[in-house]
TORGUBA-892225 format. One record per residue (C-alpha): x, y, z. Coordinates in Angstrom, 1 decimal. Example, Ala and Ser with C-alpha at 12.3 -4.5 7.8 and 13.67 -1.06 7.14 Angstrom:
2
(node (12.3; -4.5; 7.8));
(node (13.7; -1.1; 7.1));
//
This chain:
135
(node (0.0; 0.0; 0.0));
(node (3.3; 2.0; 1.0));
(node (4.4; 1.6; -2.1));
(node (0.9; 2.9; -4.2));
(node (1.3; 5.8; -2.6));
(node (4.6; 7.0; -3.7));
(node (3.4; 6.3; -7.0));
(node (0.5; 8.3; -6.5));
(node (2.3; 10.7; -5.4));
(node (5.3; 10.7; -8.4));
(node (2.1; 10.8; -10.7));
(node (0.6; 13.8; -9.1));
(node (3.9; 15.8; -9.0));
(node (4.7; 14.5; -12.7));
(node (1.5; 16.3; -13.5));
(node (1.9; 19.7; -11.7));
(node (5.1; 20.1; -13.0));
(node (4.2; 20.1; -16.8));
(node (1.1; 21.7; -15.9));
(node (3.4; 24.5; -14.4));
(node (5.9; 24.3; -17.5));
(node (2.5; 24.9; -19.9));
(node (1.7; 27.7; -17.8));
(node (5.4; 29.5; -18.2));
(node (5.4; 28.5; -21.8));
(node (2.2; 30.7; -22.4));
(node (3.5; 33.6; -20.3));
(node (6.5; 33.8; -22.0));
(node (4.8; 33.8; -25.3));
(node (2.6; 36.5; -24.0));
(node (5.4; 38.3; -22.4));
(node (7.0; 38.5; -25.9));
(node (4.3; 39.4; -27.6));
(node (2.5; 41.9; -25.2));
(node (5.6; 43.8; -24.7));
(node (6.0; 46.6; -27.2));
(node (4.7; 47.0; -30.5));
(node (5.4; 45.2; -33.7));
(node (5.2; 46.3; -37.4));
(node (5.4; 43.9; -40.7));
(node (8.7; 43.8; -42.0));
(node (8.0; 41.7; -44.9));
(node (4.7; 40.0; -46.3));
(node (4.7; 38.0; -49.2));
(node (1.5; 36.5; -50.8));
(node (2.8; 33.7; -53.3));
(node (5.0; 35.7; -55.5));
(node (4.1; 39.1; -54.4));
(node (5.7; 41.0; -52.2));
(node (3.1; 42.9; -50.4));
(node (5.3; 44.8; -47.7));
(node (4.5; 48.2; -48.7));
(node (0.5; 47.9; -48.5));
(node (1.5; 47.4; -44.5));
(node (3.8; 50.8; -44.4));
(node (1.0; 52.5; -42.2));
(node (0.4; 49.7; -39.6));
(node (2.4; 49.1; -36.4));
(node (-0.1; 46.4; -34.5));
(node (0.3; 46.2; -30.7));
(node (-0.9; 42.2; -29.0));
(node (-2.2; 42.4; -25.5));
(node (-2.4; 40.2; -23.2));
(node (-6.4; 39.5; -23.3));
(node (-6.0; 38.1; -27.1));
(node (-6.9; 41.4; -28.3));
(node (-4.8; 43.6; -31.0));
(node (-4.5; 46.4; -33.0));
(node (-3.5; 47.7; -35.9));
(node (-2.8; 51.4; -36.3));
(node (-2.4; 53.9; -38.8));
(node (-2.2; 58.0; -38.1));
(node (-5.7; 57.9; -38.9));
(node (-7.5; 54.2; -38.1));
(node (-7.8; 51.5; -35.6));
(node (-8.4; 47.8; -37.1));
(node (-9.5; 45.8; -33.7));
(node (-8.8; 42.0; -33.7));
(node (-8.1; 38.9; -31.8));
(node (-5.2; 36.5; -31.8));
(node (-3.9; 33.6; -29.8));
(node (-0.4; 32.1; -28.9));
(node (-0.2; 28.3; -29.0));
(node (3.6; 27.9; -27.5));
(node (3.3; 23.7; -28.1));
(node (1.9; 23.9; -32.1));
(node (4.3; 26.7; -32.2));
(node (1.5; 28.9; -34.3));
(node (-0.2; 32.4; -33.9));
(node (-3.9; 32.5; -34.9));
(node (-5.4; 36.3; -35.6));
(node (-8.5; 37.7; -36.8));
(node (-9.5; 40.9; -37.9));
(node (-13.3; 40.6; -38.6));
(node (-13.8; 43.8; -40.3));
(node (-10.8; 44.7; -41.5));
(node (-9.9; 45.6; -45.3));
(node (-7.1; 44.4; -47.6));
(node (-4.3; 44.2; -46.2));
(node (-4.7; 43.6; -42.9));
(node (-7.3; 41.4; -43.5));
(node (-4.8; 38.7; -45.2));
(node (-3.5; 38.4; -41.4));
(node (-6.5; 36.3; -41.2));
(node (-5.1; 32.6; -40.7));
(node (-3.5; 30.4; -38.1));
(node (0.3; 31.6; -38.7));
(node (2.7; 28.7; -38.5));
(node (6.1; 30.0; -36.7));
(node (9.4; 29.6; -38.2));
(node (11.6; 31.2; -36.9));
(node (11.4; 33.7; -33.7));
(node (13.1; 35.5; -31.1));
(node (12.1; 38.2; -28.8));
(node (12.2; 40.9; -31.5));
(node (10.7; 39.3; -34.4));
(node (8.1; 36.4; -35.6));
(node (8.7; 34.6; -39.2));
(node (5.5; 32.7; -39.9));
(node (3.7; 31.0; -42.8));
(node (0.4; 30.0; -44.1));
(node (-1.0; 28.9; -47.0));
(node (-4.7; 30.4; -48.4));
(node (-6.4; 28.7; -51.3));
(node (-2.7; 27.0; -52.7));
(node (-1.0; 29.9; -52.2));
(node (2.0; 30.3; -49.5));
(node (1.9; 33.5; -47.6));
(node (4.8; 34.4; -45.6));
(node (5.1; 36.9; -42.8));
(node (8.0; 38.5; -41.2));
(node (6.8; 40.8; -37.9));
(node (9.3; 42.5; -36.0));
(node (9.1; 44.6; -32.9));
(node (9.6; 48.3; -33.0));
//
């Protein structure tokens, strides 16, 4: 009976402990993204490089799963969640226009660091490839 319990026990703290290790994954991910804000360095759609249409936008992530993109003049308001194990960012602007609008997908990561996201997706066979970095 001694002996079920320690194993019990092992079990239980097994558990907690990547429990706790999910939890610090997420909060660095939010950490990262939460802290500062982020323009789009590069966007590619297929072929075409896209950058430019972004020029205006600088998008800041907080930490509720909200963001948003600014310009001088506008405010696109979306939502976007971190999944640190998939190693993907999911946004969505639901009433944004072209371009933000193409940010719309659940972006496979890269490559990242704590100054700058690369990410993929592909929308109806075409590969679209996003390069955020933090301002």
């Amino acid at each position: 009976m001694r002996k079920l319990y320690w194993v019990i026990m092992a079990c239980v703290l097994v558990i907690s402990c990547k429990k706790a290790i999910e939890e610090k994954k997420e909060d660095i991910v939010l950490d990262a993204m939460t802290n500062g804000q982020w323009y789009v360095f590069s966007f590619k759609n297929g072929d075409t490089d896209i950058t430019t249409d972004f020029a205006p936008y600088t998008f800041q992530f907080y930490r509720d799963g909200k963001v948003s993109g600014f310009t001088s003049s506008t405010e696109e308001k979306g939502t976007w969640a971190g999944d640190p194990n998939a190693m993907t960012i999911t946004s969505n602007f639901p009433t944004a226009a072209d371009p933000v609008k193409m940010l719309n997908a659940v972006w496979k990561i890269t490559n990242n660091s704590w100054d700058y996201v690369i990410a993929e997706n592909s929308a109806s066979g075409v590969t679209r490839l996003l390069h955020l970095k933090k301002k």
